[in-house]
TIKOL-19237 format. One line per 2 residues: number of its first residue (from 1); their letters; for each residue x, y, z negated of N, C-alpha, C. Coordinates in pm, 1 decimal. Layout:
<atoms>
NUM	a	X:Y:Z:X:Y:Z:X:Y:Z  ...
</atoms>
This chain:
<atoms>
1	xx	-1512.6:-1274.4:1871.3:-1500.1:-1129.7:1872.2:-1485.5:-1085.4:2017.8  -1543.1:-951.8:2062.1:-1529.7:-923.0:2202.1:-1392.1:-848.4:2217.0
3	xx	-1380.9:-856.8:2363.8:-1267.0:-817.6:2371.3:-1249.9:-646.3:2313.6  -1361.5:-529.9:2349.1:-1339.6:-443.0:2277.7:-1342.2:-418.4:2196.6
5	xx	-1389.4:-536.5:2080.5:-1355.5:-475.2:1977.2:-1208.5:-513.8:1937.3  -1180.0:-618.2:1978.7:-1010.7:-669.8:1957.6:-921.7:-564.4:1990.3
7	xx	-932.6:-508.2:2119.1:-903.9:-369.6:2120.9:-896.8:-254.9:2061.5  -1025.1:-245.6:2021.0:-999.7:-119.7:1904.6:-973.2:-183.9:1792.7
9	xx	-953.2:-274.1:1755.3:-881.2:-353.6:1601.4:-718.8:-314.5:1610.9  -705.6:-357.0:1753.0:-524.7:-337.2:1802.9:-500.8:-203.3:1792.6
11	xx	-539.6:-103.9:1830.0:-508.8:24.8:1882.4:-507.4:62.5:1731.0  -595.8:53.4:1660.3:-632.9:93.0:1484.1:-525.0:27.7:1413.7
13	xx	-489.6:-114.4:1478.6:-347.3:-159.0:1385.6:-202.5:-73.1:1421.9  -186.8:-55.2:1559.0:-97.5:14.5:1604.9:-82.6:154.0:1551.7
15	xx	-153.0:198.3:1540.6:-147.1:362.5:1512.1:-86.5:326.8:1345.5  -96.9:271.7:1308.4:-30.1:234.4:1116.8:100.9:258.0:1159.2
17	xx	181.4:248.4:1290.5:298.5:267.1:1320.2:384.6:390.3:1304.8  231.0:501.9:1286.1:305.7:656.4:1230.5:336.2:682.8:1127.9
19	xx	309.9:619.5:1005.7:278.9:589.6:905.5:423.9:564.9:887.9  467.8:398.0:951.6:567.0:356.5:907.3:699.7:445.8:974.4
21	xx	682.1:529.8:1082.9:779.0:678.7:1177.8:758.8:767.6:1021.1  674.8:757.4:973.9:737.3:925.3:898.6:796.3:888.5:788.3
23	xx	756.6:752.0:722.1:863.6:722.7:629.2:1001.8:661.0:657.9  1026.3:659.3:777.4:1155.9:608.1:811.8:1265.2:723.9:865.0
25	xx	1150.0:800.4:913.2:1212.3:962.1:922.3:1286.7:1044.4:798.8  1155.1:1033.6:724.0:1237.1:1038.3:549.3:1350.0:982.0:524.4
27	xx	1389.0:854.9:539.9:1450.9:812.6:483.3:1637.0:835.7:608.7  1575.4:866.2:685.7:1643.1:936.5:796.3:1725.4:1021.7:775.4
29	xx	1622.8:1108.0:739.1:1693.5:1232.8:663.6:1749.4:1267.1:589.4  1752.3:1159.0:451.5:1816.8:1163.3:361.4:1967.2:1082.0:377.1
31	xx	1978.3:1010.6:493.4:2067.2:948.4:528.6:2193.3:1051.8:593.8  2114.9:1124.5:683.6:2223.8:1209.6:748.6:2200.2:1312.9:630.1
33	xx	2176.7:1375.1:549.2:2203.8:1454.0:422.3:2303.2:1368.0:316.8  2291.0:1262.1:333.9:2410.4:1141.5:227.9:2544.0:1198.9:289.7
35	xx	2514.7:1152.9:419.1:2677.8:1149.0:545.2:2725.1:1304.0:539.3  2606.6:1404.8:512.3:2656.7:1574.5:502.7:2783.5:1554.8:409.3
37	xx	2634.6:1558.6:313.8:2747.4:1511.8:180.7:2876.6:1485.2:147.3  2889.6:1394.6:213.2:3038.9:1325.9:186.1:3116.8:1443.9:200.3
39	xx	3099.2:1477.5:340.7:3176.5:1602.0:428.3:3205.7:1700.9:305.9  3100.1:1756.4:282.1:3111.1:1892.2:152.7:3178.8:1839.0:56.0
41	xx	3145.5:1711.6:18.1:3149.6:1725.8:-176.6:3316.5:1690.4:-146.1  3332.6:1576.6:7.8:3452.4:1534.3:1.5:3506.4:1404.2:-115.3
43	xx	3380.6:1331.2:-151.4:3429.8:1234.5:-209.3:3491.7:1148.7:-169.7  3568.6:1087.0:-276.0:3679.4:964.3:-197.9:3627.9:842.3:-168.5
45	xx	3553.6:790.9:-208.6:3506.7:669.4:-129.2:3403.0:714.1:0.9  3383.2:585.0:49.9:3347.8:567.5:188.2:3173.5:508.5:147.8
47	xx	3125.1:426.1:45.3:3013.3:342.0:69.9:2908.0:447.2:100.6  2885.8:578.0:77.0:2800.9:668.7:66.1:2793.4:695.4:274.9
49	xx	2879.5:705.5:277.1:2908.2:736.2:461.4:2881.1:593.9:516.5  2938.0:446.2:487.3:2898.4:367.6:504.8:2684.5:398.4:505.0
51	xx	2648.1:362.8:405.4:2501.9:396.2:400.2:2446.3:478.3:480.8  2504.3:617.2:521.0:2417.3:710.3:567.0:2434.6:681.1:706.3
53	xx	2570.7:585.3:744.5:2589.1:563.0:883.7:2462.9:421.6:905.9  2443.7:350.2:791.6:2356.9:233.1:879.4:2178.4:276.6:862.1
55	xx	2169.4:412.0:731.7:2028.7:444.8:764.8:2026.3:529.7:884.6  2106.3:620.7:941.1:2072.5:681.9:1065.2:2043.2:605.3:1151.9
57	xx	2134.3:440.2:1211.5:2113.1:400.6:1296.8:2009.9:293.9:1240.6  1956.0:259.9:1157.0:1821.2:183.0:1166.9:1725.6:309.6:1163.5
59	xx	1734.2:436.7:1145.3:1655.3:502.8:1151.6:1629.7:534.4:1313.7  1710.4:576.9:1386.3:1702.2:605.1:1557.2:1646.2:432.3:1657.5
61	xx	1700.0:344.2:1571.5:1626.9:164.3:1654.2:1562.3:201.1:1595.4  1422.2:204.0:1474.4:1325.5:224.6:1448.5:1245.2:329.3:1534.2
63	xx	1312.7:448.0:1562.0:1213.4:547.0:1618.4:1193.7:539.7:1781.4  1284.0:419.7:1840.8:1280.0:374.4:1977.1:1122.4:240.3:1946.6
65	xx	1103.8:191.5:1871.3:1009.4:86.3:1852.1:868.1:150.7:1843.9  901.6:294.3:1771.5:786.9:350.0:1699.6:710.5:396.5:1881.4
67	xx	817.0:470.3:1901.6:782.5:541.3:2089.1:671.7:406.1:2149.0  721.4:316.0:2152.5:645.6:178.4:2208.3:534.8:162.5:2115.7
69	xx	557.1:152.2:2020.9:430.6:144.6:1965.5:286.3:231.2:1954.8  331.5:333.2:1962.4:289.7:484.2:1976.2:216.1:449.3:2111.8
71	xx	272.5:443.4:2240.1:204.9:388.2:2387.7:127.2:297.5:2361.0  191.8:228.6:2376.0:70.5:77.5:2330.7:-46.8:108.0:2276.3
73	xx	-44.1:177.8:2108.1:-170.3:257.4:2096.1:-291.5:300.4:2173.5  -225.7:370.2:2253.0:-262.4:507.1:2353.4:-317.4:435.2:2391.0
75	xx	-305.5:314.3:2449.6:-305.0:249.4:2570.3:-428.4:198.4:2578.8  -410.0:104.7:2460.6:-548.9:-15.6:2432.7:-648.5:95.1:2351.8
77	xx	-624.1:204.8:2310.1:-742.4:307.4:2235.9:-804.4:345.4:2394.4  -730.1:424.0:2483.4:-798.6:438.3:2650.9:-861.8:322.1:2674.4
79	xx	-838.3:156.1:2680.1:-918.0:104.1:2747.8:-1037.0:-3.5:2664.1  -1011.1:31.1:2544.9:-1133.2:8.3:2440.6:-1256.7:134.1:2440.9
81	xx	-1206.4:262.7:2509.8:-1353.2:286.3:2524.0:-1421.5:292.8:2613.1  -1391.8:227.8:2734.4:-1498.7:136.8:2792.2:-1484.3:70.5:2853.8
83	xx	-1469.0:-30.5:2758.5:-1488.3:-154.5:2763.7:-1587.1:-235.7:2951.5  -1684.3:-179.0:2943.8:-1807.7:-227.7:3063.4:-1736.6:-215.5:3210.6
85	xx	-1576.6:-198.4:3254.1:-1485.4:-204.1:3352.9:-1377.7:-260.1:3292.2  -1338.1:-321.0:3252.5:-1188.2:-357.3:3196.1:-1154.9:-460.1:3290.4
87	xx	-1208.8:-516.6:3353.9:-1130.9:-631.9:3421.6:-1034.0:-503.1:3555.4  -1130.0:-409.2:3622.0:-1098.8:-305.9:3694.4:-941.6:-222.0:3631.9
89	xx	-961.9:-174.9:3518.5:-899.6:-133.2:3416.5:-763.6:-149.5:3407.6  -805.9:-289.8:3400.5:-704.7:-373.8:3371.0:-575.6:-382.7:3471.2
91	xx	-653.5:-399.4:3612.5:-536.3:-411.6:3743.3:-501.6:-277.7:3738.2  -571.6:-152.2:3734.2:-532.8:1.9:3743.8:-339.6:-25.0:3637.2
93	xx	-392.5:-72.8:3531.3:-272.6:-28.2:3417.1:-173.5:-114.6:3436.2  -189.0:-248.2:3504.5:-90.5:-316.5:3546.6:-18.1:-226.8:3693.4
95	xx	-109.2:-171.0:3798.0:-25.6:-166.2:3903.8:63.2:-3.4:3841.4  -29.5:87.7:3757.4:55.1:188.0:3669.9:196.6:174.3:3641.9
97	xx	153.7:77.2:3520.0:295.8:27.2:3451.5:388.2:-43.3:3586.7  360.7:-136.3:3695.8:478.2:-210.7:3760.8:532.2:-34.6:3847.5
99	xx	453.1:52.7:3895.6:491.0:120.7:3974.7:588.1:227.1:3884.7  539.0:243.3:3749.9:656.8:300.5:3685.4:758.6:230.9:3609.3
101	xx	767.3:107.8:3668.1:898.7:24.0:3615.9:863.3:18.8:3458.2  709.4:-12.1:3411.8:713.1:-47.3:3281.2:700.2:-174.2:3277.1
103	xx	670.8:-252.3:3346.0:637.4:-373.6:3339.9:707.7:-450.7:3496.6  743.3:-570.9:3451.9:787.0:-621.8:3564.1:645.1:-685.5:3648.2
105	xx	700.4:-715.4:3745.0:542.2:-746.6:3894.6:464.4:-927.9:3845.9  594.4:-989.2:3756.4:510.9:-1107.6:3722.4:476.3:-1105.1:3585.9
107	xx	500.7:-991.6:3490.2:333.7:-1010.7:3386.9:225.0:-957.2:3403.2  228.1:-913.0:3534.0:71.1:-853.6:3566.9:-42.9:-951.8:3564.3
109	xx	-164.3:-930.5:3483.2:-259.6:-1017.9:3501.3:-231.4:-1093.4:3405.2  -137.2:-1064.2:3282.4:-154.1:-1148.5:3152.6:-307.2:-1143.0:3081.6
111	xx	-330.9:-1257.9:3028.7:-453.6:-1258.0:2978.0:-438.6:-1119.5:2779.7  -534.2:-1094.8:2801.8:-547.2:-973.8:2678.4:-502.5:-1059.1:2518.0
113	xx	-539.9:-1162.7:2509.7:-469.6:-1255.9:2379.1:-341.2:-1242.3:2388.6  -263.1:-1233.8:2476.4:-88.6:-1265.6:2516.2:-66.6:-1066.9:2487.0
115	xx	-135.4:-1005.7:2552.5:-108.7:-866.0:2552.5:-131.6:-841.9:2369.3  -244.3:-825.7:2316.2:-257.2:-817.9:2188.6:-120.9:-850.3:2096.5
117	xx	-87.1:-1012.1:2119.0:17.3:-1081.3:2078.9:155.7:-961.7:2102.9  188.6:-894.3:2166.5:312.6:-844.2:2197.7:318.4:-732.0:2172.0
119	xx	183.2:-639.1:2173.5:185.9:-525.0:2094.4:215.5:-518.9:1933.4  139.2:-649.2:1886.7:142.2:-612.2:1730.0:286.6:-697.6:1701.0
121	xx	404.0:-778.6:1773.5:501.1:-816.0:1785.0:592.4:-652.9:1718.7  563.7:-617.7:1836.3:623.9:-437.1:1827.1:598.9:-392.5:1715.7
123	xx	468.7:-366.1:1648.7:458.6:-283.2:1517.9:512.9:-382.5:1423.4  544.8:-559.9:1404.6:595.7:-552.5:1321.6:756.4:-591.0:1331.7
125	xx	783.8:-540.7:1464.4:954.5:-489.5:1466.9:976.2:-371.4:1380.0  893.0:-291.1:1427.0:912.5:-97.1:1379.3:900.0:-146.2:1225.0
127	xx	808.1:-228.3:1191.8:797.3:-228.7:998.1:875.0:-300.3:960.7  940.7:-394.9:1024.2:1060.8:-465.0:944.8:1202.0:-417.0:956.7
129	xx	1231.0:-275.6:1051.2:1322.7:-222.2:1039.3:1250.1:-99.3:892.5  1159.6:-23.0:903.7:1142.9:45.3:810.1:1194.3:-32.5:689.6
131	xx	1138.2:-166.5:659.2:1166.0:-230.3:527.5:1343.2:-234.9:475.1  1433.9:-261.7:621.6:1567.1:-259.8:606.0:1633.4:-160.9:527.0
133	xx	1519.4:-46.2:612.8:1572.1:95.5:567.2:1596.2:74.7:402.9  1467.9:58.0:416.9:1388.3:119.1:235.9:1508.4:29.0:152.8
135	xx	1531.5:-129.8:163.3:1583.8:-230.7:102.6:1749.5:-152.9:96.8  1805.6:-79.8:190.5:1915.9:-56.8:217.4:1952.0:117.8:116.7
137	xx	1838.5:168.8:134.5:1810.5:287.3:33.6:1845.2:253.9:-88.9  1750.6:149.3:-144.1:1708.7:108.6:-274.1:1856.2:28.1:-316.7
139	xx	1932.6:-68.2:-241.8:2077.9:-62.9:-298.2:2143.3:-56.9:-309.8  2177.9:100.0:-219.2:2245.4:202.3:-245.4:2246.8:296.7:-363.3
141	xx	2140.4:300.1:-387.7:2105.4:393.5:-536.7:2112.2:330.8:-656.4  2066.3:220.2:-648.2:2130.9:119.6:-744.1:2251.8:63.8:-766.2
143	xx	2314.2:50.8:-666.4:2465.5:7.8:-661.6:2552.4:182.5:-720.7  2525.3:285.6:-662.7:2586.3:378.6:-673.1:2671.4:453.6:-813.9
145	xx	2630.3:404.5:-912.9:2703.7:426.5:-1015.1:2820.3:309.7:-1008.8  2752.5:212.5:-1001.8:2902.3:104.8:-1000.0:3005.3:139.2:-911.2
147	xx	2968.8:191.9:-792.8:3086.1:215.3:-660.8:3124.1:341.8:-748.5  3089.3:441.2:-802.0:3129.4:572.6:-873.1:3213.9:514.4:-984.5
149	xx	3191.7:418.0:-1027.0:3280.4:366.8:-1132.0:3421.1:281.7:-1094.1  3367.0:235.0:-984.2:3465.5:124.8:-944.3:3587.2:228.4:-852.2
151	x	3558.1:336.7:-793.1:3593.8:373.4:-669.9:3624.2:518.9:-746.2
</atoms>
């Protein structure tokens, strides 16, 4: 496979990363609406505030992964379309990134297999926190009559 198209394969896998931002946003939201909750209804147990405290914060580490992923996108979609300079390209976005402290001065000149490798690393950080979310949603709502019973 050429390298541009590996490129636009990456950039097309990456962008699935908004996908997994708006459902984690959802579930975001319903987290800090759980934690409202408590406040208003004033119930006596805690697991409901517990929950809404660990979906907010896998929701905010998720939306720091998503930001990276989101770039990365950008990144390899800019230099997949054209392809016929990329070696040129290539030093431009390395001396970019070292001069804005995105990259340190010795991964410059990684080969594009190692780069590929670390982008889609990232999208499936961002989706295996989404999954936490969802897993952490799902037994909460299921558990929630028992803690209502127990508590």
């Amino acid at each position: 496979m050429s390298i541009d198209m590996q490129l636009q394969v990456t950039a097309s896998l990456l962008r699935r990363g908004d996908v997994l931002d708006r459902l984690s946003t959802g579930i975001t939201l319903l987290g800090a609406l759980l934690g409202l909750s408590h406040y208003v209804i004033a119930s006596p147990g805690y697991a409901g505030l517990i929950c809404a405290s660990t979906l907010l914060m896998l929701g905010l580490w998720q939306k720091y992964w998503a930001l990276r992923v989101a770039f990365d996108a950008d990144l390899f979609q800019h230099l997949a379309a054209s392809p016929h300079d990329l070696a040129e390209r290539t030093q431009d976005l390395d001396s970019a990134l070292v001069t804005l402290g995105l990259q340190p001065v010795a991964r410059s000149g990684r080969p594009w297999s190692e780069r590929i490798g670390g982008a889609l690393k990232l999208l499936r950080t961002q989706a295996m926190l989404v999954v936490i979310q969802v897993l952490t949603t799902l037994i909460f709502i299921l558990a929630s009559p028992w803690l209502n019973f127990a508590g």
